[in-house]
C-alpha positions in Angstrom: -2.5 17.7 32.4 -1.0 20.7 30.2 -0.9 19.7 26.1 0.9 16.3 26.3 2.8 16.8 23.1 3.1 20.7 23.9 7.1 20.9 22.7 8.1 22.4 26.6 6.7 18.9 27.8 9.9 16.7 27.5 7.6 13.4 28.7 5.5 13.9 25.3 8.1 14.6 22.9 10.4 11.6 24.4 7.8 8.9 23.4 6.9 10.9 20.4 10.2 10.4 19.3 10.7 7.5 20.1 7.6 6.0 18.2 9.0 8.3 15.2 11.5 6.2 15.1 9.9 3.0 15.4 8.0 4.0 12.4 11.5 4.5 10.6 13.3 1.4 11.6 10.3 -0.7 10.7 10.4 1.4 7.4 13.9 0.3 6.6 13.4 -3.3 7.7 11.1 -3.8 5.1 13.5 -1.6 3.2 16.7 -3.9 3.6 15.0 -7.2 3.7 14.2 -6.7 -0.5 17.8 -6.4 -0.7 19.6 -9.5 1.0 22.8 -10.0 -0.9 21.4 -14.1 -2.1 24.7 -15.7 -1.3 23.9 -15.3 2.3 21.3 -17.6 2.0 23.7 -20.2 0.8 20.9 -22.4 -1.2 22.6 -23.8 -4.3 25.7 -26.1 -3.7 27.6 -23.5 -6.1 27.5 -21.1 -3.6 27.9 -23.7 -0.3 31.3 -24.8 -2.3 32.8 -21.4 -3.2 31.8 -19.8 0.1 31.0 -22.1 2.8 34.5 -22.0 4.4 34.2 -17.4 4.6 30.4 -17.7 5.5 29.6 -18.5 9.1 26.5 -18.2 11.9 27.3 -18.3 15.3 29.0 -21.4 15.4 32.0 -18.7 14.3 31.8 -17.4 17.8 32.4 -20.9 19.3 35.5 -21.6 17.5 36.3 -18.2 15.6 40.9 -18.9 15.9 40.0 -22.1 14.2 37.5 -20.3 11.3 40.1 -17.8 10.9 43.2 -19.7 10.9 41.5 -21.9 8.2 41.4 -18.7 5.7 44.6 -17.5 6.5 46.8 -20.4 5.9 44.9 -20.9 2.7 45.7 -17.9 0.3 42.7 -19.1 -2.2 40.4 -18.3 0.8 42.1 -15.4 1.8 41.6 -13.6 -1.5 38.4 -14.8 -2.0 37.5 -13.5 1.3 39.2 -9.9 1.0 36.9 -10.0 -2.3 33.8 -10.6 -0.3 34.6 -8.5 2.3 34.7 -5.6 -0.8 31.3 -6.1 -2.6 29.3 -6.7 0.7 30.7 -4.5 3.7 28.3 -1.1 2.5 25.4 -3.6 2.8 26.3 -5.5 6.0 26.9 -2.3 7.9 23.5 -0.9 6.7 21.6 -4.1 8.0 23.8 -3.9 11.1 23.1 -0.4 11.8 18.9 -1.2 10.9 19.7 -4.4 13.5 21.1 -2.6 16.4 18.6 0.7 16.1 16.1 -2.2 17.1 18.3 -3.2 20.5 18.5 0.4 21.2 14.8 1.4 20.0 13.9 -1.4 23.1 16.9 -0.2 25.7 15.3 3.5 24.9 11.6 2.4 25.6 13.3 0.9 28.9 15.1 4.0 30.0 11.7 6.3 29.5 9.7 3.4 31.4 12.4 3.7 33.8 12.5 7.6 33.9 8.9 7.7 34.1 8.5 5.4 37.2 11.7 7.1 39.1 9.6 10.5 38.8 12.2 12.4 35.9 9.2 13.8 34.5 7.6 15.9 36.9 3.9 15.3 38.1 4.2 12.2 35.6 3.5 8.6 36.0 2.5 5.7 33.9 -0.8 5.8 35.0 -1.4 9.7 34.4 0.2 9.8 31.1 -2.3 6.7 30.0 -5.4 8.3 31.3 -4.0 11.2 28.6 -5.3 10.5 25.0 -2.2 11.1 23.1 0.1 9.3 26.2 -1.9 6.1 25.5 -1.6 6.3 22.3 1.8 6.7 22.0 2.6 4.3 25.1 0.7 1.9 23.4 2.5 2.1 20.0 5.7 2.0 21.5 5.4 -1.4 22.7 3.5 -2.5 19.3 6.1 -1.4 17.2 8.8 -3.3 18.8 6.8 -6.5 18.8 6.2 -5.4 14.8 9.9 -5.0 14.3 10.7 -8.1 16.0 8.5 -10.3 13.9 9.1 -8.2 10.5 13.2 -9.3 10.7 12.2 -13.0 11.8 9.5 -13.4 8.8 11.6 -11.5 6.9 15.2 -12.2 7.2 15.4 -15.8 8.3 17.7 -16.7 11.5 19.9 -18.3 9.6 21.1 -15.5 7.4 20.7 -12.9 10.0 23.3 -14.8 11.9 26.1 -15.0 8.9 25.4 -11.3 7.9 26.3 -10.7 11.8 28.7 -12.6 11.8 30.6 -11.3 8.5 30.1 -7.9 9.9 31.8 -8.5 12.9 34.6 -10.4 11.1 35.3 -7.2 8.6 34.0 -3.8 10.9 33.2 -4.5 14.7 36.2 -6.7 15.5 38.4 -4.1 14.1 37.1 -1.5 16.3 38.2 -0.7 19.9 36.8 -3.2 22.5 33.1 -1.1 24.1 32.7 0.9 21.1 29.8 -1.7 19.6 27.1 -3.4 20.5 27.2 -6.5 18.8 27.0 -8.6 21.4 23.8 -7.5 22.7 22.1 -7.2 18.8 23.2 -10.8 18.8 21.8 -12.1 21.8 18.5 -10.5 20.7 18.4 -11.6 17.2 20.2 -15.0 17.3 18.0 -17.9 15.5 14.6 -18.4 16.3 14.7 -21.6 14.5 11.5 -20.3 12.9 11.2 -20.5 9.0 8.7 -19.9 6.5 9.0 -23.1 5.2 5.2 -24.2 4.5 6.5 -28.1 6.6 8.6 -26.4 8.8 7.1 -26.5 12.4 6.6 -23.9 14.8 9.6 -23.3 17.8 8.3 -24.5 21.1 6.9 -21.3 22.7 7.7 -18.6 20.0 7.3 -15.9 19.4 6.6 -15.3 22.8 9.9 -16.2 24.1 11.8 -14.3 21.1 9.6 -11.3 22.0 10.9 -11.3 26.0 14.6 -11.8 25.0 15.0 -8.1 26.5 12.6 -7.6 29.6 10.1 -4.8 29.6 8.6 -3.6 32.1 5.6 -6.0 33.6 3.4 -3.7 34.9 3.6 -1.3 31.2 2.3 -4.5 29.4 -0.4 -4.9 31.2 -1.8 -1.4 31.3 -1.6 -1.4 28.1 -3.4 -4.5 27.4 -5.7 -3.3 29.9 -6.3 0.3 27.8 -6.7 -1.8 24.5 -9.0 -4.1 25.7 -11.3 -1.5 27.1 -10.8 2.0 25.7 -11.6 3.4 22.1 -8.1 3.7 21.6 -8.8 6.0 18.7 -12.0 7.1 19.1 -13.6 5.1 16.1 -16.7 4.1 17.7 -18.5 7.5 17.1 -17.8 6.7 13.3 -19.2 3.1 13.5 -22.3 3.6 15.8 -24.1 0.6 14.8 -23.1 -2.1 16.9 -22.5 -4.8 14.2 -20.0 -2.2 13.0 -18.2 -2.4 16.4 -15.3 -5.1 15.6 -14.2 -3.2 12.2 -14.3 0.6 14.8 -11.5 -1.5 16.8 -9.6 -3.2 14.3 -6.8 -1.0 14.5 -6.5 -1.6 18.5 -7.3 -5.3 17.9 -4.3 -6.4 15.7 -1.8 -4.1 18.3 -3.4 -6.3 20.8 -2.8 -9.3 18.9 1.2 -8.4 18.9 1.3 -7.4 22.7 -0.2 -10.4 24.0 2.9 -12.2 23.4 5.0 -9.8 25.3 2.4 -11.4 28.2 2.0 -14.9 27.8 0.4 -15.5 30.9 -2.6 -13.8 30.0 -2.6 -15.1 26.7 -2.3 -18.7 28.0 -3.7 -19.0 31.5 -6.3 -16.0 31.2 -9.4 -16.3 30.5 -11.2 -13.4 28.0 -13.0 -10.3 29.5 
């Protein structure tokens, strides 16, 4: 195979970009979630009192005429809400811009998986661009950094308040604009509650993250050549620099904790399997 990130070889430079950009999102993740405007969180009964009735999660959706009717036939609300709406709509559209690069970060990593198996890319498949040293690296990546962005915004920026900062965007920006021109819907659907918290006595959600991780479907056979390259291949070719073999597990630590992430875009392997 010609020079796999060679810039006449669209394959390459697709999934370069795209992990470029899975770098970046992750970057301003981490970014946004130092700067979560704290009356979001709603935690001292101050705040629950003045802004409980113009802060909502996605109960909003089930009953938004009643919500809305409640602040408009009550002009304390209203005013209070047009002042909200004021300080906090530069900051909800930057977390709701970080939010939906994720959706389409994962609908883009579909489309090249999709591109790639319907033959776009000429004389290129899965399996040739994974027996390619940069391809695997990248295709590997791809998939890690999505699990990584996934996990950084549930860790990060509990359900709860991702919810009402969704929710109070849509309220002041996307239910103003035309009906198709957003995507709110489907950055909801994907990251809606998890009912995970940090909480040192909160418990664990039944099955999570793995079912969080496969709220958007990827492509079955993609995981599992990739956990198949990462179990098996020097990944980054560490093990000539650790040659002793009691040096092995720190040559493939950097493989090891992508591994630890993909497996949960598999859980069959990781909980029927047995190790290889």
């Amino acid at each position: 195979m010609a020079d796999f990130l060679a810039e006449n070889n669209q394959c390459g430079q697709n999934v370069l970009r795209l992990v470029a950009r899975g770098n970046a999102i992750i970057a301003e993740l981490l970014r946004l979630s130092e700067f979560i405007p704290p009356v979001f969180r709603l935690e001292t009964q101050q705040d629950k009192l003045k802004y409980g009735d113009i802060i909502f999660d996605f109960t909003y959706f089930r009953q938004a005429e009643y919500f809305d009717n409640k602040i408009e036939t009550r002009a304390e609300l209203q005013d209070l809400d047009e002042e909200f709406q004021e300080n906090h709509l530069d900051i909800l559209k930057r977390f709701f811009q970080a939010f939906a690069s994720v959706h389409k970060y994962v609908t883009d990593l579909n489309r090249f998986l999709e591109d790639l198996e319907e033959g776009i890319y000429i004389q290129q498949t899965l399996e040739s661009v994974l027996l390619n040293e940069d391809g695997k690296q990248l295709l590997c990546e791809s998939l890690y950094l999505y699990g990584v962005m996934l996990l950084i915004i549930d860790t990060r920026i509990e359900g709860t308040i991702r919810e009402r900062i969704l929710v109070s965007y849509y309220r002041y920006s996307a239910q103003k604009a035309a009906a198709g021109d957003s995507n709110i819907d489907d950055v909801c659907k994907l990251l809606r509650s998890t009912g995970f918290s940090n909480s040192p006595m909160a418990k664990r959600p039944p099955n999570y993250p793995e079912s969080y991780l496969n709220r958007i479907p990827i492509n079955g056979e993609f995981i599992n050549m990739v956990i198949g390259r990462l179990r098996s291949d020097d990944l980054y070719n560490q093990i000539s620099a650790y040659p002793l073999p009691e040096h092995r597990s720190t040559a493939l630590a950097t493989q090891a904790s992508m591994l630890y992430i993909i497996l949960f875009f598999e859980p069959d392997i990781l909980h029927n399997q047995q190790p290889r």
